[in-house]
PyMOL Python script that loads the backbone (N, CA, C, O; Angstrom):
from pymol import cmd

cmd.read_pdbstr("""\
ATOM      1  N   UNK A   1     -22.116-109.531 -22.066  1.00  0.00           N
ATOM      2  CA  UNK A   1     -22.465-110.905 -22.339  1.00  0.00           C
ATOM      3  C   UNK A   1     -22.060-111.748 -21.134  1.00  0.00           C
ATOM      4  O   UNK A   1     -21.019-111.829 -20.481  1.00  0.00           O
ATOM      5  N   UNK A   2     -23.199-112.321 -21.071  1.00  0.00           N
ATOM      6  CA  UNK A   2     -22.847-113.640 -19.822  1.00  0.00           C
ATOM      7  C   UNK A   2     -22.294-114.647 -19.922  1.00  0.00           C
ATOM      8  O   UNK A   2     -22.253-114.988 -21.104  1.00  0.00           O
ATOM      9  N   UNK A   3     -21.773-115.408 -19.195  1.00  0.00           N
ATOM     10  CA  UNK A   3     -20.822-116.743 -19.494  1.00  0.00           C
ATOM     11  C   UNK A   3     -21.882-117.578 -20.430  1.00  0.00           C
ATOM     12  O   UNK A   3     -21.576-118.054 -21.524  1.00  0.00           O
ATOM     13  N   UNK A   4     -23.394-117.697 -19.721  1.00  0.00           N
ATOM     14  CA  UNK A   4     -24.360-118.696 -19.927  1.00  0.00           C
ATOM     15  C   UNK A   4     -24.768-118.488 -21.581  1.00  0.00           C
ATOM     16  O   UNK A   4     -25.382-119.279 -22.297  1.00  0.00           O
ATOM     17  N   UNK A   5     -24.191-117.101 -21.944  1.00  0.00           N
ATOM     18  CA  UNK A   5     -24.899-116.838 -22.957  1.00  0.00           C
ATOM     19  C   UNK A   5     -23.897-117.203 -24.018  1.00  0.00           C
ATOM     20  O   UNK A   5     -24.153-117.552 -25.170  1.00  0.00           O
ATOM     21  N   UNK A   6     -22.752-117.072 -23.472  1.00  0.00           N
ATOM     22  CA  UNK A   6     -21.950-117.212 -24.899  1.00  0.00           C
ATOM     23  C   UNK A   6     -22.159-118.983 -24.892  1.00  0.00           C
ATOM     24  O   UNK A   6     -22.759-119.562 -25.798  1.00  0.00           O
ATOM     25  N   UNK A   7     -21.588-119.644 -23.782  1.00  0.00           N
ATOM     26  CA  UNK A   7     -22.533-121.317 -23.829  1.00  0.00           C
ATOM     27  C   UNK A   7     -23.386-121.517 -24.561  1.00  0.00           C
ATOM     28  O   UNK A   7     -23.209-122.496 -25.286  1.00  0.00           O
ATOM     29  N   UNK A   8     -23.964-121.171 -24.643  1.00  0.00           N
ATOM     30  CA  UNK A   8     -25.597-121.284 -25.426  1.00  0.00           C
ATOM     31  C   UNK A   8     -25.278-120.496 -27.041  1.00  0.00           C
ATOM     32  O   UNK A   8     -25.769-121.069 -28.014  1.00  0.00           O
ATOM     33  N   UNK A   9     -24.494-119.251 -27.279  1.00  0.00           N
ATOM     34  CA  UNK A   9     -24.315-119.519 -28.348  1.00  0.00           C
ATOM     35  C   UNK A   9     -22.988-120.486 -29.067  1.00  0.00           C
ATOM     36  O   UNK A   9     -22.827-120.580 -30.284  1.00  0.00           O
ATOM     37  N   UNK A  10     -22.161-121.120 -28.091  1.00  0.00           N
ATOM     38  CA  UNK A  10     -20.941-121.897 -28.885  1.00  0.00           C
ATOM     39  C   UNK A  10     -22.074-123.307 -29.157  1.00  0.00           C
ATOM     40  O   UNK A  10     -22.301-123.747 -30.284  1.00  0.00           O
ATOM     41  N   UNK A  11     -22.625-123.805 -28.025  1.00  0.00           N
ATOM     42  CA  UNK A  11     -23.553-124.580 -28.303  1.00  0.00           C
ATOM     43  C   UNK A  11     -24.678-124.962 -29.549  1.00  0.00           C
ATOM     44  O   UNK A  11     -25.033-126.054 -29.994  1.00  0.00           O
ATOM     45  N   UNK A  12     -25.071-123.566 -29.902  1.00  0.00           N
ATOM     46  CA  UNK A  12     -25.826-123.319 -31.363  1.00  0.00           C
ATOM     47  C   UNK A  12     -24.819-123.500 -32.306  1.00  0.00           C
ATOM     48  O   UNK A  12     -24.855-124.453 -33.084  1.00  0.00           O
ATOM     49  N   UNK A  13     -23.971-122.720 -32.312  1.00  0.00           N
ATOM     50  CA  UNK A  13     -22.423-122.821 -33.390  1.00  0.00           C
ATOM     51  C   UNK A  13     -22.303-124.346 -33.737  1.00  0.00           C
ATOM     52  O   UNK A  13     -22.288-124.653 -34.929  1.00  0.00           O
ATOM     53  N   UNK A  14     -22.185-125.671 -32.436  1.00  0.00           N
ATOM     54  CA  UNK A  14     -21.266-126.699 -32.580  1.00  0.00           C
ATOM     55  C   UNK A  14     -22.094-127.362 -33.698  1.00  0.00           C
ATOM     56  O   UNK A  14     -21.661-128.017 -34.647  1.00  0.00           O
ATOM     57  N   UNK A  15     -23.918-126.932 -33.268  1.00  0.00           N
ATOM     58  CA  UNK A  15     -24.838-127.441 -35.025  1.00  0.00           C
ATOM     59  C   UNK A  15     -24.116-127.303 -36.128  1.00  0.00           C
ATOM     60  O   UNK A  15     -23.849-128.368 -36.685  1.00  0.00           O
ATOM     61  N   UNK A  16     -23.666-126.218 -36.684  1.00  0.00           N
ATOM     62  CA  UNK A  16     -23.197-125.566 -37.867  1.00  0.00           C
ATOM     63  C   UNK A  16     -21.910-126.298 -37.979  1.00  0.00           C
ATOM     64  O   UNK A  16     -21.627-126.714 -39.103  1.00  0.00           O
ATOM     65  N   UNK A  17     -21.228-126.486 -37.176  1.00  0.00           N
ATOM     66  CA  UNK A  17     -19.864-126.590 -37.229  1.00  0.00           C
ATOM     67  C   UNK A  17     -19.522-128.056 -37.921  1.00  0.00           C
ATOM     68  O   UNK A  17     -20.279-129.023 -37.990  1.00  0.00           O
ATOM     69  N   UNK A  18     -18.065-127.936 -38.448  1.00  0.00           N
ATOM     70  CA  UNK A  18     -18.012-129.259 -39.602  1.00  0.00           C
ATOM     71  C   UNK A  18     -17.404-130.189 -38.388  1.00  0.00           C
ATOM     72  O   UNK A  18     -17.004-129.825 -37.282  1.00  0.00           O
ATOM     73  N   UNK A  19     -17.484-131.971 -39.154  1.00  0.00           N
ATOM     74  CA  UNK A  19     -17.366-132.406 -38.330  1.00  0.00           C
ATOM     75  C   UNK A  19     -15.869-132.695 -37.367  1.00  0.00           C
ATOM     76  O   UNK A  19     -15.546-133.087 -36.246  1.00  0.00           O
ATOM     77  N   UNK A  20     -15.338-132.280 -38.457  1.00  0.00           N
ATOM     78  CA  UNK A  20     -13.468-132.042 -38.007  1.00  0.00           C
ATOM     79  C   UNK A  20     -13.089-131.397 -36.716  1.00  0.00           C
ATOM     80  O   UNK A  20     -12.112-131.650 -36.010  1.00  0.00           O
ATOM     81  N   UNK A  21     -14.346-130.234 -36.472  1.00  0.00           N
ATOM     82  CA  UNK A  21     -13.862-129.452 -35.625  1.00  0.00           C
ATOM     83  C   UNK A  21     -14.710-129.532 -34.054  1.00  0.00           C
ATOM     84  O   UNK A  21     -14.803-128.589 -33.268  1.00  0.00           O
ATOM     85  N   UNK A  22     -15.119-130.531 -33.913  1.00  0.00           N
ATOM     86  CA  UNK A  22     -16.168-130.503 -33.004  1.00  0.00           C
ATOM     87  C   UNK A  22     -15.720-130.546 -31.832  1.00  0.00           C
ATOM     88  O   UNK A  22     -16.239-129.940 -30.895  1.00  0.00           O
ATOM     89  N   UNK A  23     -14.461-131.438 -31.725  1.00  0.00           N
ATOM     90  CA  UNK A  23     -13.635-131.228 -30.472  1.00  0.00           C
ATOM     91  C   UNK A  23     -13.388-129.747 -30.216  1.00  0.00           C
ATOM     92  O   UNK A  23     -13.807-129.308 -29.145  1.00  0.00           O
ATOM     93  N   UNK A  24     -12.640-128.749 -31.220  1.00  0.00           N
ATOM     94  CA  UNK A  24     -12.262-127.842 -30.434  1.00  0.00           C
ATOM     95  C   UNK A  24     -13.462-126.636 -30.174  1.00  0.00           C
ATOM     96  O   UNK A  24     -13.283-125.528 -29.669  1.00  0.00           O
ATOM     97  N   UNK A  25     -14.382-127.058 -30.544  1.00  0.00           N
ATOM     98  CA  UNK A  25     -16.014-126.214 -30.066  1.00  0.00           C
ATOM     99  C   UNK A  25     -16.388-126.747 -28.607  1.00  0.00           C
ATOM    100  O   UNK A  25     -16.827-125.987 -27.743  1.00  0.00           O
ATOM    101  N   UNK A  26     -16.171-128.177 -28.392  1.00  0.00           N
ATOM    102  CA  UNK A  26     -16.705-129.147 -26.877  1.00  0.00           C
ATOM    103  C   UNK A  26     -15.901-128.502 -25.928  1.00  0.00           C
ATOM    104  O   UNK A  26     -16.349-128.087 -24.860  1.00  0.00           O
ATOM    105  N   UNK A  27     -14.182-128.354 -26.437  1.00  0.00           N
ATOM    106  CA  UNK A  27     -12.799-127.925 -25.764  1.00  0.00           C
ATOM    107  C   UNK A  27     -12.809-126.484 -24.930  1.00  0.00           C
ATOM    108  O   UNK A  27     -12.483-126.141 -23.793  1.00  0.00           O
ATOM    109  N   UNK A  28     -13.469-125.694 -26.340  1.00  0.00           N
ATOM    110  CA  UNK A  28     -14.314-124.045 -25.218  1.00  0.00           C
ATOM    111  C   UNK A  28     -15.383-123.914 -25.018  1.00  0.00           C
ATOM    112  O   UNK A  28     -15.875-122.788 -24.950  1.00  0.00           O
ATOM    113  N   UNK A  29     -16.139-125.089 -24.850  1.00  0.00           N
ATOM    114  CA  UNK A  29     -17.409-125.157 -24.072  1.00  0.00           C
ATOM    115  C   UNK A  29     -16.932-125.329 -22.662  1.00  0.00           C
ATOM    116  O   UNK A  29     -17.057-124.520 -21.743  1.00  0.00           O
ATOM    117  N   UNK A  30     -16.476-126.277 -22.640  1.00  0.00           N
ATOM    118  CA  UNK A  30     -15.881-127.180 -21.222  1.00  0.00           C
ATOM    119  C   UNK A  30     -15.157-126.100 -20.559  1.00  0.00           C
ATOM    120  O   UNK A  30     -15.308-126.068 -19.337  1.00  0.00           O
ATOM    121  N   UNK A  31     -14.307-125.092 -21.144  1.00  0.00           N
ATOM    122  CA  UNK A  31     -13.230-123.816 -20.474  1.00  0.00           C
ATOM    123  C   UNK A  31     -14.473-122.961 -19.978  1.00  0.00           C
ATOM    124  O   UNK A  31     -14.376-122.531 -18.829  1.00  0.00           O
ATOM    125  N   UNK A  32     -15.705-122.636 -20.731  1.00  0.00           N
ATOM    126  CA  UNK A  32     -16.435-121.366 -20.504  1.00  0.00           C
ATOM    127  C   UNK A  32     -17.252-122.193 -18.905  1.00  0.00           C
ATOM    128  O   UNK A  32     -17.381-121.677 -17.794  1.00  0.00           O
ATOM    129  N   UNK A  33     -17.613-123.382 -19.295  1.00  0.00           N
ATOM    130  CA  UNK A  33     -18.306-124.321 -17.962  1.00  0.00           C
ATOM    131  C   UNK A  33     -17.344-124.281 -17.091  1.00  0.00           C
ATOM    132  O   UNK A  33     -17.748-124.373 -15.931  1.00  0.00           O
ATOM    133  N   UNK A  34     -15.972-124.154 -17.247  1.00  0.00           N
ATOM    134  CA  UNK A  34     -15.289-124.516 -15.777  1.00  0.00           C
ATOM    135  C   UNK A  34     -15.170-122.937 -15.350  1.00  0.00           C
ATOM    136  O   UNK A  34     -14.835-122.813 -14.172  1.00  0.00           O
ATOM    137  N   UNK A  35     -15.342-121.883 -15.950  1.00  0.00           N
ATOM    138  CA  UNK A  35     -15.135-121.097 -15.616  1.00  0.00           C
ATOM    139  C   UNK A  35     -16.243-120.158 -14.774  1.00  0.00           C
ATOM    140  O   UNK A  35     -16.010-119.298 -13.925  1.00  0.00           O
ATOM    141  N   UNK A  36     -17.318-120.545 -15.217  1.00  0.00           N
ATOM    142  CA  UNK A  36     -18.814-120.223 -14.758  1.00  0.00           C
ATOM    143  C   UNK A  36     -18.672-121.175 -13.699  1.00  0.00           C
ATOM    144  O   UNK A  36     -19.428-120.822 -12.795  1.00  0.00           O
ATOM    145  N   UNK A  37     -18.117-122.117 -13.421  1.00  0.00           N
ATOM    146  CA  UNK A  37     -18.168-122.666 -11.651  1.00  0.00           C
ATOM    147  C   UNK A  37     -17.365-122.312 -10.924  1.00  0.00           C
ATOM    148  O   UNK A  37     -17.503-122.527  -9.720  1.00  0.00           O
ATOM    149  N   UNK A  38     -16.109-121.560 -11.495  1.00  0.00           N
ATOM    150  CA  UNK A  38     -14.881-121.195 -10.356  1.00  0.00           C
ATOM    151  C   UNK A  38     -15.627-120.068 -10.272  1.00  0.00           C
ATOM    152  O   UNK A  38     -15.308-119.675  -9.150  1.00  0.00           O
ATOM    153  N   UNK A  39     -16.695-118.985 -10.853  1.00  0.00           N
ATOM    154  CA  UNK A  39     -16.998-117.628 -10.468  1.00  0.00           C
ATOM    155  C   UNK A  39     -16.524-116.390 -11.545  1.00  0.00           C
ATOM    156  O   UNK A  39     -16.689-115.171 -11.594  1.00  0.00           O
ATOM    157  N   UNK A  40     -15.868-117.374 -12.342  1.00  0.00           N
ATOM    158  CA  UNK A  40     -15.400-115.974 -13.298  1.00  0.00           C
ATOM    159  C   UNK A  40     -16.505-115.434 -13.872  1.00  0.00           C
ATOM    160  O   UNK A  40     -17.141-116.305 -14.466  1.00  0.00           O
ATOM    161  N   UNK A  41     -16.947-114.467 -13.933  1.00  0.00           N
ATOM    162  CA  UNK A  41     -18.283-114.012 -15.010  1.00  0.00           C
ATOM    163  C   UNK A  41     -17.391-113.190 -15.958  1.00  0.00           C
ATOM    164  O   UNK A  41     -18.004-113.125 -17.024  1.00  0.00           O
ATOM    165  N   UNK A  42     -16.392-112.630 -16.038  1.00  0.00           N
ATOM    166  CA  UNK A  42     -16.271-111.890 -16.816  1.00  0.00           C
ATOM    167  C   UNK A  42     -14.417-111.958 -16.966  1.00  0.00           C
ATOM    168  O   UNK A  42     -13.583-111.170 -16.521  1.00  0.00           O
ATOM    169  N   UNK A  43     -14.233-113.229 -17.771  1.00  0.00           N
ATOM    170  CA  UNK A  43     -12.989-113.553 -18.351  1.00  0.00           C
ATOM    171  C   UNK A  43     -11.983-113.045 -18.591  1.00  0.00           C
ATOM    172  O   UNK A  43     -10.853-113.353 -18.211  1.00  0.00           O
ATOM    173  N   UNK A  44     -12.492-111.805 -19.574  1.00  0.00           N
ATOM    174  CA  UNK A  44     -11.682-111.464 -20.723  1.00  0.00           C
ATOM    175  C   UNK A  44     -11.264-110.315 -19.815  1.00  0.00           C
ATOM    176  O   UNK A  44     -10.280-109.708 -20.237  1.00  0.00           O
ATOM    177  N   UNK A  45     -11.879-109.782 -18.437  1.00  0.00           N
ATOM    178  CA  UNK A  45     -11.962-108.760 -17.873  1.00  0.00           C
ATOM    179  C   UNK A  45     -11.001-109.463 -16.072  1.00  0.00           C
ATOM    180  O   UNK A  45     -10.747-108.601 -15.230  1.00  0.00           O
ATOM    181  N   UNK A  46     -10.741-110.454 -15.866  1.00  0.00           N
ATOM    182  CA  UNK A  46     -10.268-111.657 -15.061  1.00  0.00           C
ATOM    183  C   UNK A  46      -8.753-111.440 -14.842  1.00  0.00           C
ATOM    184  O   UNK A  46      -8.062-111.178 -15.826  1.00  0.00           O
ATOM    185  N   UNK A  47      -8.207-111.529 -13.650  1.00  0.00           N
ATOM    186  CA  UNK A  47      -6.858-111.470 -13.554  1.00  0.00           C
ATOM    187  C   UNK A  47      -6.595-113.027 -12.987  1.00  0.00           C
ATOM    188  O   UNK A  47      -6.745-113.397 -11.823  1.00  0.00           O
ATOM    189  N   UNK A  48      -6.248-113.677 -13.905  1.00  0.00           N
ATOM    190  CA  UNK A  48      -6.102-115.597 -13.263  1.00  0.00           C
ATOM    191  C   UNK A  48      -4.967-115.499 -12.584  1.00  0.00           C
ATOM    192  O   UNK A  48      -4.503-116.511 -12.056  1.00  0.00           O
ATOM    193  N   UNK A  49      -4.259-114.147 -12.467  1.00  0.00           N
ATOM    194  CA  UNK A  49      -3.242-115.035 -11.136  1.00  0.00           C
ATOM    195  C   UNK A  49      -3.479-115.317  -9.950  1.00  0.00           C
ATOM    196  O   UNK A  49      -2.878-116.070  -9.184  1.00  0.00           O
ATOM    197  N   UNK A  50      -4.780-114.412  -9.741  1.00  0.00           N
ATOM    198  CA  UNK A  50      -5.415-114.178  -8.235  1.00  0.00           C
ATOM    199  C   UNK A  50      -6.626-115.333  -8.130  1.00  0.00           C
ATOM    200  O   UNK A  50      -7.442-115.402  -7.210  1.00  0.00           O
ATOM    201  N   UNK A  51      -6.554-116.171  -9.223  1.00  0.00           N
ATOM    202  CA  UNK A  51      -7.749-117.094  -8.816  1.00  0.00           C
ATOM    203  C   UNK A  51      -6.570-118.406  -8.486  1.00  0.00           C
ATOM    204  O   UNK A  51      -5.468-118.638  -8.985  1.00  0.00           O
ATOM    205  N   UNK A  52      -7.369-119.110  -7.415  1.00  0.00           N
ATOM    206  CA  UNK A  52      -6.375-120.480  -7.223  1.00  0.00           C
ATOM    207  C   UNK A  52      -7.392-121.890  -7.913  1.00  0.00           C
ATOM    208  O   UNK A  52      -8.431-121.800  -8.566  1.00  0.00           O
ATOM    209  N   UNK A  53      -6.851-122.794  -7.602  1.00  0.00           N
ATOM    210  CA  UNK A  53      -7.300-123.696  -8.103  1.00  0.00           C
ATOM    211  C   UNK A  53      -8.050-124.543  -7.022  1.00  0.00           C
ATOM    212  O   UNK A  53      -8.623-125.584  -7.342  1.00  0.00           O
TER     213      UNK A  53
END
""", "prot")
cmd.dss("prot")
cmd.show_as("cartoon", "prot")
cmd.util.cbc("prot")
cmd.orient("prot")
């Protein structure tokens, strides 16, 4: 799975989602977007000590 793709499905999700929780759906949208611009494609697979800021 691609960064773009899970985006696109938290994005479909935030429809469904109640309205209580919408911040923390926007909250890992915004993490998966900053992360698809620093270059991470593959997160969960990512060693962040070696990425700088």
């Amino acid at each position: 799975m691609t960064n773009d793709q899970a985006i696109k499905a938290l994005e479909e999700i935030k429809t469904y989602t109640a309205a209580t929780r919408l911040d923390e759906i926007e909250y890992v949208i915004d993490i998966m977007k900053k992360l698809e611009a620093a270059g991470v494609s593959k997160p969960l697979e990512a060693d962040f000590e070696k990425i700088k800021n």
